[in-house]
C-alpha positions as CSV (number, residue, x, y, z in Angstrom):
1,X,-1.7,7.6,-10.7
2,X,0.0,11.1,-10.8
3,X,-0.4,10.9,-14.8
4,X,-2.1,14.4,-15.8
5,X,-0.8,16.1,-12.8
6,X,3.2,16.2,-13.3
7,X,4.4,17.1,-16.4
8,X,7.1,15.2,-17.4
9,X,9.8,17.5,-19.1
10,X,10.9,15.3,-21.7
11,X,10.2,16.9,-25.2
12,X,7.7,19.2,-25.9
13,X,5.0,16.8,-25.7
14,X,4.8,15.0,-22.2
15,X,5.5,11.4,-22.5
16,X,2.5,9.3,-21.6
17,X,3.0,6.2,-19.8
18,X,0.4,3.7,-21.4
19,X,-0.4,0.4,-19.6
20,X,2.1,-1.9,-17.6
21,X,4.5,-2.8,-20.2
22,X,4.6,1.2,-21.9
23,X,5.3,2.0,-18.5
24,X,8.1,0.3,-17.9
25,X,9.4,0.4,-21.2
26,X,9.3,4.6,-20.7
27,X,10.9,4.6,-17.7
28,X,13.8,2.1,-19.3
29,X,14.4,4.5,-21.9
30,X,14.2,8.2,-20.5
31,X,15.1,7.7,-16.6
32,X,17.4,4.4,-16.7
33,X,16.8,0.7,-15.1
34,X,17.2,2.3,-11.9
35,X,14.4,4.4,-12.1
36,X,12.4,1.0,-11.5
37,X,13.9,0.9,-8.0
38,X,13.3,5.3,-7.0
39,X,12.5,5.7,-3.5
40,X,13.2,1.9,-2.4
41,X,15.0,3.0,0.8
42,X,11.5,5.1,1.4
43,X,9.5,1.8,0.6
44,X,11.5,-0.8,2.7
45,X,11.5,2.3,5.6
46,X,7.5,1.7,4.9
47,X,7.3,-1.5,4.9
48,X,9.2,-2.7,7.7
49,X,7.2,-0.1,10.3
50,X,3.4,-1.0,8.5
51,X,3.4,-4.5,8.2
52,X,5.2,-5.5,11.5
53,X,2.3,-3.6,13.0
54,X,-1.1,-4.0,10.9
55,X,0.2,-7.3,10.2
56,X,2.3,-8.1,13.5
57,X,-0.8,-7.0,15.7
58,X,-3.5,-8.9,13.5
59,X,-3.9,-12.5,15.3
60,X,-4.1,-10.8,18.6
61,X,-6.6,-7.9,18.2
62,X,-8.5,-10.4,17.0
63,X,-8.2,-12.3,19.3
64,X,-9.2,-9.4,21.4
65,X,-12.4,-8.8,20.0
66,X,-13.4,-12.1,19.5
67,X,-15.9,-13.1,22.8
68,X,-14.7,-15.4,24.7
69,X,-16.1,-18.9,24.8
70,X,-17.0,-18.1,20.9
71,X,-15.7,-21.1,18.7
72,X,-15.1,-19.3,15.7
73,X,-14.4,-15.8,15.1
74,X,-17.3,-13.7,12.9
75,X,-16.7,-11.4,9.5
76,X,-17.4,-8.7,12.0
77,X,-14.6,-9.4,14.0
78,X,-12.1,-9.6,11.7
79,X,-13.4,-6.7,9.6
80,X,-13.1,-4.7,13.1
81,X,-9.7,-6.1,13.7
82,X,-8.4,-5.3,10.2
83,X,-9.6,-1.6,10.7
84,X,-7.8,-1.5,13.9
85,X,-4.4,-2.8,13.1
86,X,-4.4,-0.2,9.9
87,X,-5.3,2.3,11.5
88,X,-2.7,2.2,14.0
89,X,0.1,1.5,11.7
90,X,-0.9,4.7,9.8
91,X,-1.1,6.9,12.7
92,X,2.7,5.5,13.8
93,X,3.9,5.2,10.0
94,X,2.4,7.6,7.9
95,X,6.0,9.8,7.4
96,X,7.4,7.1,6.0
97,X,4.4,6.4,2.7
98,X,4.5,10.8,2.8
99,X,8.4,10.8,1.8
100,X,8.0,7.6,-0.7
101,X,5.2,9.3,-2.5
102,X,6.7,12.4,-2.7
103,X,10.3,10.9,-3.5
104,X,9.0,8.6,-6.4
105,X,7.3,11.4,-7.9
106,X,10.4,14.1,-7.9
107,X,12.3,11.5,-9.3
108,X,10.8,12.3,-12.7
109,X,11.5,16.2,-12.7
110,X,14.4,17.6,-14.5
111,X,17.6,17.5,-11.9
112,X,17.6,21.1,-10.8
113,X,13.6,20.8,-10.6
114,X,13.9,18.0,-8.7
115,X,13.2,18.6,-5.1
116,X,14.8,16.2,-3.0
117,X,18.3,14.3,-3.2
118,X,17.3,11.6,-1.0
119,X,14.8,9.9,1.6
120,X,16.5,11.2,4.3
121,X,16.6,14.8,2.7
122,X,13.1,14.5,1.8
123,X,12.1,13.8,5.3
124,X,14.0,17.3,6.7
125,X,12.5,19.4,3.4
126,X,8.6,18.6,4.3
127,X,9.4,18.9,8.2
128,X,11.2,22.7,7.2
129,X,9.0,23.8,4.9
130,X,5.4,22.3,5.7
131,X,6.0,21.8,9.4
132,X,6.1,18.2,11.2
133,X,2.3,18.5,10.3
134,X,3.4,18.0,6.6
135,X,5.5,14.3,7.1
136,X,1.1,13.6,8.0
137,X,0.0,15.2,5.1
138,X,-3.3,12.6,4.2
139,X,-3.5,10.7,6.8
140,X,-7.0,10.7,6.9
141,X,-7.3,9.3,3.3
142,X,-4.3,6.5,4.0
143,X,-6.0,5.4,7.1
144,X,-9.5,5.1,4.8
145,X,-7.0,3.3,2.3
146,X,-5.1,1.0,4.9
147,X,-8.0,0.1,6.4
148,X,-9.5,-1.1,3.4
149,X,-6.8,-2.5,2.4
150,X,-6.3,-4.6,5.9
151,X,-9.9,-5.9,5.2
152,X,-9.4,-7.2,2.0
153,X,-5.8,-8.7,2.7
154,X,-6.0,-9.9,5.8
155,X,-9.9,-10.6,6.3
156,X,-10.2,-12.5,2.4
157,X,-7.0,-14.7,2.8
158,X,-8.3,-16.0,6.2
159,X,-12.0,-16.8,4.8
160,X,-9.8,-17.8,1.5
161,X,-7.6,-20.4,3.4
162,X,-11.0,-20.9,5.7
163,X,-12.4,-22.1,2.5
164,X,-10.3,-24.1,0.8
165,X,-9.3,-26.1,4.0
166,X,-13.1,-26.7,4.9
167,X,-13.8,-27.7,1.3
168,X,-10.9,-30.1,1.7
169,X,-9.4,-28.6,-1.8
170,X,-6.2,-28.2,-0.5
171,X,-4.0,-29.1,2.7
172,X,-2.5,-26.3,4.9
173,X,0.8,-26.2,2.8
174,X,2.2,-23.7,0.1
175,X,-0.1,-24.0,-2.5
176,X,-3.1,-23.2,-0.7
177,X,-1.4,-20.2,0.7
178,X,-0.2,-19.1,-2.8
179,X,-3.8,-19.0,-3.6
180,X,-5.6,-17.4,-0.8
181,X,-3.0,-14.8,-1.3
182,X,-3.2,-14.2,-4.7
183,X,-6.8,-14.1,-4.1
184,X,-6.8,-11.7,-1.6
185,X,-4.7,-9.3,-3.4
186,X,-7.3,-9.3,-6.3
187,X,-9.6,-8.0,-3.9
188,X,-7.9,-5.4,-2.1
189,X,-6.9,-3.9,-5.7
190,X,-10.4,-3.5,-6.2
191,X,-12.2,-2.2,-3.1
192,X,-8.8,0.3,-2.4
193,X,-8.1,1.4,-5.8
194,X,-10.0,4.5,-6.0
195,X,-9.1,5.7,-2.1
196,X,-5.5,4.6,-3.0
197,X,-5.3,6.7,-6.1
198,X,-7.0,9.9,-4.1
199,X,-4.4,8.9,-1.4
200,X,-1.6,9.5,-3.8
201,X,-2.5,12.9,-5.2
202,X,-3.0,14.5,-2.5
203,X,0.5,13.4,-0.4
204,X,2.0,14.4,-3.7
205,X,0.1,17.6,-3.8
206,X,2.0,21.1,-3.6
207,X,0.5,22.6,-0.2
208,X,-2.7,24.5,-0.3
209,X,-3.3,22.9,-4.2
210,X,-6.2,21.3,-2.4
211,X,-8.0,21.6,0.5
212,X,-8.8,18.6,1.9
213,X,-9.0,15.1,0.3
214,X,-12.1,16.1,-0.4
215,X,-11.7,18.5,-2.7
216,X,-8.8,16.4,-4.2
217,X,-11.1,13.4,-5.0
218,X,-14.0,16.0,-6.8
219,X,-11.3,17.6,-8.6
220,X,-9.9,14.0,-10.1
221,X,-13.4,13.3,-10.9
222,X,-13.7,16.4,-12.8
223,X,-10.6,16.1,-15.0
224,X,-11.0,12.2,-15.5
225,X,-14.0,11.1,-14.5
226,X,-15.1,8.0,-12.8
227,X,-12.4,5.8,-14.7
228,X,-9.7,8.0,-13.2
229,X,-10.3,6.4,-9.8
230,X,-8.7,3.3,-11.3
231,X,-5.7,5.1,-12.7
232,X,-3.0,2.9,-12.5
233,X,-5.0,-0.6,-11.5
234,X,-2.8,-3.2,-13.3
235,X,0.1,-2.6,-11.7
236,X,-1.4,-1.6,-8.3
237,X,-2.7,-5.6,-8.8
238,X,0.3,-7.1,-9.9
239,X,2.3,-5.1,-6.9
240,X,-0.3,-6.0,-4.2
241,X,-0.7,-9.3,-5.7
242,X,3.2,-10.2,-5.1
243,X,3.7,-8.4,-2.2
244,X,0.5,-10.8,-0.9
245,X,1.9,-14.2,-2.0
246,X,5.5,-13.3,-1.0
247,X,3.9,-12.2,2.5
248,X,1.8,-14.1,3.6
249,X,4.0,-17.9,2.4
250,X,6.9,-16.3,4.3
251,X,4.5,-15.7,7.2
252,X,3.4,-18.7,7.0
253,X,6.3,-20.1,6.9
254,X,8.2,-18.4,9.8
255,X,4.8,-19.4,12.0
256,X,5.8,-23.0,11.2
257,X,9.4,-22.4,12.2
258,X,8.0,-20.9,15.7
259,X,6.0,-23.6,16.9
260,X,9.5,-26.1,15.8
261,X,11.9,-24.1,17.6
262,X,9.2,-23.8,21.2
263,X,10.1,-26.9,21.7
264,X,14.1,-26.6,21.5
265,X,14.1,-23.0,23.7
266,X,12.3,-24.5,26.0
């Protein structure tokens, strides 16, 4: 996604990273195997604080902005729902996705250009030298991106499971979860590709290289045209697809385990 922006300081010609595979294989060979896991303290950090609450706070927004006496609750509704929850976990989270961006991206610098020597340094860099302002640099952009991203998770694997349950194709069990999520991640790869890829440039941005995200999006546009809005869109589908099944069967799951154990605590 950063591809064209940071040089890579390799050889005299920058190394290219070219599809999934050339990607990883590039990595492999000129930052080690542990370059596959950079700025995993910064993603769990992000993880753990977004999903417990655009995820966490799903079922009962929409439950909140479902009318009462209604018998089933409308696209509009969960749409609504889906914009809610992401946007609240961006306004409460966004330092977190800030110091992973930035993180992962240092991480392929030379050593003494690299700019910070861990998560927790990178966090008091940005707050010293942009301000607190700076740990919310492009929130406006990840908010556009997490809600989109909220609508087609959440919103397509309930009208995915919806489906499949009405059309009696599958039962309520694992393998209908496995494919409403898989499903579902398809979708969200495609609709938040282009405001995720904006999303990233900009956090990784040097400060006043653009001026809003704006000018950030026009100036990819420019350079790469429309294609560049889908920089990086096999892997951003293979990761969202994952994190999708993995989510939601666990959710699943520990919802099942809930209603068992009522019984027992009570």
């Amino acid at each position: 996604q950063i591809q064209g922006e940071v040089r890579i300081p390799r050889t005299a010609s920058s190394v290219e990273y070219r599809g999934v595979l050339g990607t990883l294989s590039t990595m492999v060979r000129t930052e080690g195997a542990r370059s596959l896991y950079s700025g995993l303290a910064a993603g769990l950090q992000r993880q753990m604080s977004f999903a417990s609450i655009r995820i966490g706070l799903y079922d009962s927004v929409k439950q909140l902005y479902t009318p009462k006496g209604a018998e089933s609750t409308s696209m509009a509704t969960r749409l609504l729902a889906g914009c809610t929850t992401g946007a609240v976990a961006v306004a409460c989270a966004q330092p977190t996705d800030v110091v992973k961006v930035r993180f992962q991206a240092s991480r392929i610098l030379s050593d003494s250009a690299r700019r910070y020597s861990s998560t927790v340094d990178a966090y008091r860099t940005i707050a010293r030298e942009e301000g607190v302002r700076g740990l919310w640099r492009g929130t406006l952009p990840n908010i556009a991106r997490n809600a989109i991203i909220n609508c087609g998770e959440l919103v397509t694997y309930d009208l995915l499971k919806d489906a499949l349950l009405r059309a009696e194709l599958m039962s309520d069990n694992f393998p209908c979860h496995f494919v409403a999520a898989f499903g579902a991640g398809f979708c969200a790869t495609v609709v938040a590709s282009p405001v995720d890829v904006v999303k990233t440039r900009y956090m990784n941005a040097s400060p006043g290289k653009y001026r809003n995200a704006l000018s950030c999006l026009l100036a990819l546009l420019k350079q790469d045209g429309p294609a560049g809005l889908y920089k990086g869109f096999v892997p951003s589908f293979l990761r969202l697809s994952a994190w999708n099944v993995v989510m939601f069967v666990s959710y699943e799951q520990l919802q099942r385990l809930m209603v068992l154990a009522r019984p027992a605590l009570a």
